[in-house]
ZAMARGU-4260 file (C-alpha; in steps of 0.2 Angstrom, whole numbers, plus 5000, padded with zeros to 4 digits):
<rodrens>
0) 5559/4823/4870 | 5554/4840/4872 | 5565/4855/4879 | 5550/4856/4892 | 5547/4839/4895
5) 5567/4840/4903 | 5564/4855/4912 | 5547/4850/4920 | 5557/4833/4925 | 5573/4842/4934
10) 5561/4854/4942 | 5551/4840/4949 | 5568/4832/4955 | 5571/4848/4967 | 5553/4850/4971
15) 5552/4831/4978 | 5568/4834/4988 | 5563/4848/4994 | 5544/4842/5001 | 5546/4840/5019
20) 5532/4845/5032 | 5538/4862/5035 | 5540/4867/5017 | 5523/4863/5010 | 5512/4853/5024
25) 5506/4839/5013 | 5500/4824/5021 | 5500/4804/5011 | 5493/4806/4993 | 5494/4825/4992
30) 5506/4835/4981 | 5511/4851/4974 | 5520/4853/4954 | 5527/4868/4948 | 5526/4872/4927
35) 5538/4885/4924 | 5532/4900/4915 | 5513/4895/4912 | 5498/4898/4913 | 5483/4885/4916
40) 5468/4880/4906 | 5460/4863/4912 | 5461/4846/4921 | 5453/4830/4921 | 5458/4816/4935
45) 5457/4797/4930 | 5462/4782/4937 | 5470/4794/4950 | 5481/4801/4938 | 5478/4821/4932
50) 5479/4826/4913 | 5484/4846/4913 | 5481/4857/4897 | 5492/4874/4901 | 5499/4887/4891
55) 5518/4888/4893 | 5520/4903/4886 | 5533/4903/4877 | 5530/4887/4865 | 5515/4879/4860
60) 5499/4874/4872 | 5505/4858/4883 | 5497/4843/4888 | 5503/4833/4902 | 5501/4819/4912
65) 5506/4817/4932 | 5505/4800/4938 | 5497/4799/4959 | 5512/4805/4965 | 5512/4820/4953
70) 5527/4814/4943 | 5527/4822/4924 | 5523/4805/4916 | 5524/4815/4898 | 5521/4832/4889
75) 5513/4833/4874 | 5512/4849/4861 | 5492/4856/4858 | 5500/4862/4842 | 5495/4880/4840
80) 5500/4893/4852 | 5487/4907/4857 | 5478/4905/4875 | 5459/4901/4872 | 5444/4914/4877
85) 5438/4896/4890 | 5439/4877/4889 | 5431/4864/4897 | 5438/4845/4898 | 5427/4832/4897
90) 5429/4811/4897 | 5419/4802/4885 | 5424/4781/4886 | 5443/4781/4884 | 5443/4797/4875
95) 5448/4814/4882 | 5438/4829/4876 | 5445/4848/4875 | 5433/4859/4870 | 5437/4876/4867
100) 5434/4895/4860 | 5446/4901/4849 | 5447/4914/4836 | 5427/4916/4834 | 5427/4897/4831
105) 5422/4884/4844 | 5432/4869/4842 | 5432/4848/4850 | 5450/4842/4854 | 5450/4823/4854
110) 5464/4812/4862 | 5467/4796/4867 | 5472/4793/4885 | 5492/4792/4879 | 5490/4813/4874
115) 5489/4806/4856 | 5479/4820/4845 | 5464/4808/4837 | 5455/4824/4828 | 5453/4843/4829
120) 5435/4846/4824 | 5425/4863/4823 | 5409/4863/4829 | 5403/4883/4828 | 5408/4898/4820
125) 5400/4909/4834 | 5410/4913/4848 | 5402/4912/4867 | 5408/4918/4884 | 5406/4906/4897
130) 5405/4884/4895 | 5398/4877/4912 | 5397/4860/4914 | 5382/4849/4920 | 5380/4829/4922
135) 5374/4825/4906 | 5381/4839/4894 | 5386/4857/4895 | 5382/4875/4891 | 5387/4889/4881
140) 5383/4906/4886 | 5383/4921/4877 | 5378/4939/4889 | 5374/4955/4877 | 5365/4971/4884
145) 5349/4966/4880 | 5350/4946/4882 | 5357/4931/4886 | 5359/4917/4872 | 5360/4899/4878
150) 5366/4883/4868 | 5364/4867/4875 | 5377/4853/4870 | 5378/4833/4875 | 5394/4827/4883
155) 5402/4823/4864 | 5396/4838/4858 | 5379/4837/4848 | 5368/4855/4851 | 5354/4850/4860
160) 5342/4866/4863 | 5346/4886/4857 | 5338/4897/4868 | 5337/4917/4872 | 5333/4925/4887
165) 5327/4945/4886 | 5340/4954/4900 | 5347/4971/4906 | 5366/4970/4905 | 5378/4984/4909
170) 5393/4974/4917 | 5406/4972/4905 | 5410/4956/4914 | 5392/4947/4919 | 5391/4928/4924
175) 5380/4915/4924 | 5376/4900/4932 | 5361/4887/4928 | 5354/4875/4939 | 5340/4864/4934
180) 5326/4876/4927 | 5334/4891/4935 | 5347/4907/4926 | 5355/4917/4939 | 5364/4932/4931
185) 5376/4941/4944 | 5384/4958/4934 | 5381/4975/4941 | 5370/4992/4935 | 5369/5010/4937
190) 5387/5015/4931 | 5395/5029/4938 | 5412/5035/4940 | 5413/5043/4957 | 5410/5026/4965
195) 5425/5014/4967 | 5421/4998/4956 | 5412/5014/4945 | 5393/5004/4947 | 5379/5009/4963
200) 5375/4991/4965 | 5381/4973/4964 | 5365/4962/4957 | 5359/4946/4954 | 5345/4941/4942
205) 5335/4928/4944 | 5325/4917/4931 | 5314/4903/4932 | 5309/4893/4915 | 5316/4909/4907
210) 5309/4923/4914 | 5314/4935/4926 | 5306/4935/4944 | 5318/4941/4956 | 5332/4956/4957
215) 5343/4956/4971 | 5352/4974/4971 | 5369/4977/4984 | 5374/4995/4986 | 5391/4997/4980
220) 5400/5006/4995 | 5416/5010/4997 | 5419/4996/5009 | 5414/4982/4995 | 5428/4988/4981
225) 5425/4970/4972 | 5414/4957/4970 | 5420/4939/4965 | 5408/4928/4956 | 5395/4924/4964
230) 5388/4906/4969 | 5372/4895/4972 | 5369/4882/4983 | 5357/4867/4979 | 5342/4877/4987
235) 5343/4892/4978 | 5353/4901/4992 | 5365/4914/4984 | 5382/4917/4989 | 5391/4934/4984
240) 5409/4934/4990 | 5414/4954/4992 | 5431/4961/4997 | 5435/4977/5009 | 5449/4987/5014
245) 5452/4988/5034 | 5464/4999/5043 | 5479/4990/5039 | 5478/4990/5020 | 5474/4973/5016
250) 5459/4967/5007 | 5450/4957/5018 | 5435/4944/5014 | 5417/4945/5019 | 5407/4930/5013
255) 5387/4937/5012 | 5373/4925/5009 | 5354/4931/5002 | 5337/4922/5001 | 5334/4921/4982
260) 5314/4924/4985 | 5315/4940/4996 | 5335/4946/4989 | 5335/4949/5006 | 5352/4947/5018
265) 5353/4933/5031 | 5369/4928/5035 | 5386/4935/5035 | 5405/4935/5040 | 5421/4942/5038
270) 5439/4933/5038 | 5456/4940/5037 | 5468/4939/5019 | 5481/4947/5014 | 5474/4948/4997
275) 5458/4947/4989 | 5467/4935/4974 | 5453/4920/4976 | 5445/4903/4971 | 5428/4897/4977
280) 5414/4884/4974 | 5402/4872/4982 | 5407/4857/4986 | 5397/4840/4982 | 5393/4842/5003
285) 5385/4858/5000 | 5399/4867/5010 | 5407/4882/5003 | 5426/4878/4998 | 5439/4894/4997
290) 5458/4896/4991 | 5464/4914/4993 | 5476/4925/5006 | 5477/4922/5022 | 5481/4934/5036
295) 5502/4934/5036 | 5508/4936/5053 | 5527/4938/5048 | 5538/4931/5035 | 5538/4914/5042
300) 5520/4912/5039 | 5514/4906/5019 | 5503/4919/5011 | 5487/4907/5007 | 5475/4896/5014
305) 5461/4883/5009 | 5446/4885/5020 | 5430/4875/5020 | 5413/4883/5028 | 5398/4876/5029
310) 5381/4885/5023 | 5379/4898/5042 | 5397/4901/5037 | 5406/4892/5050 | 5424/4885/5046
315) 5425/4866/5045 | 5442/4866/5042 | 5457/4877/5035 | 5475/4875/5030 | 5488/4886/5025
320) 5498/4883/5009 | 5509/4891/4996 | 5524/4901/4999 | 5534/4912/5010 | 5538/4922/4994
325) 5523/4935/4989 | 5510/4923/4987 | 5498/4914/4973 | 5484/4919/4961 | 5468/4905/4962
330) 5461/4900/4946 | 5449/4885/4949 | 5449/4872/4961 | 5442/4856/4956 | 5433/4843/4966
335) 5433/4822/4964 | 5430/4808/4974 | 5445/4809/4985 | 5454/4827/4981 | 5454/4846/4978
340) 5466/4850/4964 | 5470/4866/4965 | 5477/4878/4952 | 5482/4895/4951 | 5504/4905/4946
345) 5513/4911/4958 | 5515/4930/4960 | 5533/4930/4966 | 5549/4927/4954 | 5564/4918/4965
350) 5561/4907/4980 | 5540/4903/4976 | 5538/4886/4987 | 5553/4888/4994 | 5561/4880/4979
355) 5580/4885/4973 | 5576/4882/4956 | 5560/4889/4951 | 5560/4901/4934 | 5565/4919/4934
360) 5547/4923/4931 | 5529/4918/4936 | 5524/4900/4937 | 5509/4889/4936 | 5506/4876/4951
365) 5494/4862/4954 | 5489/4857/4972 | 5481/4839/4976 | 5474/4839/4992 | 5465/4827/5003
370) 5445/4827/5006
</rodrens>
């Protein structure tokens, strides 16, 4: 049994003696667990139960599985010890699929549903950017200056369709996002220092049947300092998430929606955070979902919230999570039938969760909450 198997289980011991309404809010079914000292890479939910590929940092990848409680049923070692470029996890019959980028290779984990390793096989020697996810399969996406290369893979990993895309690239960190026969390309252009994110304009590209018909450009002013990754609803709508600084210091969000025919602006709002640290994507409803700061009225109050808004930007619902410590950094959320999982490490050292016992160091957790 694993050194970290023992410390995930002890940890767990506190964190389940510990979980009463005023520390964490969690209602029947829901649950927060803390890996100490990690890093996260992926989940996959089945038969209620999570699997969770994370990098512990100091040993080799992990692979564990929480039960519908979130108790640690077991830790597995991935067997080699350097944080993939991206990964995506994918279930194929009874077989669990990690594929992943690493060292200019592009490789398919296979295990059973005990975390037993079944093969390790390569699939490409090209390295890619980005993997999204669609029903049937899954892309590969590749941004240079002057193009975008897509590979197109079935769910058990047979290329499909190769494809290239001409395109004007400056942003060092562009992002894509295909729907049905569209690209949309969000990345910025016209770089100059004196501006604060050092680019005039926040865009988006757009491309039907591989070719480019719209460009939506944003001045980048000093109120927008940042743009997270932009989204699309199932009509085309596009979502750029932007921060801004107000008087107070803290970043705050503001949520701007564009028609993706005109690139013109039609809806927008601001809420309050106290950081600009944030996870977002559309849920099956077609409602915009959100983890990220929320405005901290005094030490008593935790420094996140989970917000759902529907598509004119009103709030459905909202509730506040995480610690009284210094707060949490959102990596992904994850929607299935009955939950959000919810991932991200902690920013603070002693007391995250209001735990005793958490690491001298920065932690992943893992958040299951109700739909």
């Amino acid at each position: 049994m694993s050194k970290n198997f023992l410390y995930l289980l002890a940890l767990q011991l506190v964190l389940f003696s510990c979980a009463n309404d005023d520390l964490n809010d969690l209602n029947n079914e829901e649950y927060v667990v803390l890996f100490p000292e990690s890093l996260p890479l992926n989940t996959l939910e089945y038969n209620n139960e999570l699997y969770v590929f994370y990098d512990s940092r100091s040993d080799y990848l992990q692979f564990s599985k929480l039960d519908h409680k979130g108790n640690v049923v077991w830790n597995k070692d991935l067997l080699w010890q350097t944080y993939p470029d991206n990964s995506i996890v994918i279930l194929s019959g009874s077989k669990i699929n990690f594929y992943y980028e690493y060292m200019a290779e592009f490789r398919r984990l296979v295990l059973d549903l005990d975390g037993n390793i079944l093969s390790n096989d390569l699939i490409s020697t090209s390295s890619f950017q980005y993997i999204q996810k669609f029903d049937s399969g899954f892309y590969r996406i590749r941004c240079f200056e002057e193009a975008i290369d897509i590979e197109t893979y079935s769910l058990t990993g047979e290329l499909l369709l190769t494809r290239t895309i001409d395109a004007h690239i400056e942003s060092p960190s562009p992002k894509v996002i295909i729907k049905g026969n569209k690209i949309y390309l969000f990345s910025t252009s016209n770089f100059n220092s004196d501006f604060p994110s050092y680019y005039e304009y926040f865009r988006c590209d757009v491309f039907v049947q591989n070719r480019l018909v719209n460009t939506i450009n944003i001045p980048t002013l000093e109120k927008y300092p940042a743009e997270h990754s932009g989204l699309v609803f199932n009509d085309g709508t596009i979502l750029m998430p932007f921060t801004y600084e107000d008087n107070t210091g803290f970043l705050n969000y503001e949520w701007r929606i564009f028609d993706p025919v005109t690139g013109k602006e039609v809806k927008n709002k601001k809420f309050e955070a106290s950081s600009n640290i944030s996870a977002a994507m559309i849920n099956t409803d077609g409602n915009i979902v959100f983890a990220g700061g929320n405005p901290r009225l005094n030490d008593k109050t935790k420094w996140s919230q989970f917000t759902i808004l529907d598509t004119d930007l009103n709030q459905l619902s909202q509730r506040i999570i995480g610690s009284y410590d210094r707060g949490e950094l959102f990596f992904e959320i994850k929607e299935t039938q009955n939950y959000y999982y919810i991932s991200g490490t902690t920013f603070g050292s002693d007391g995250d969760f209001d735990l005793p016992n958490n690491s001298p160091a920065v932690d992943m957790f893992i958040y299951r909450l109700n739909k």
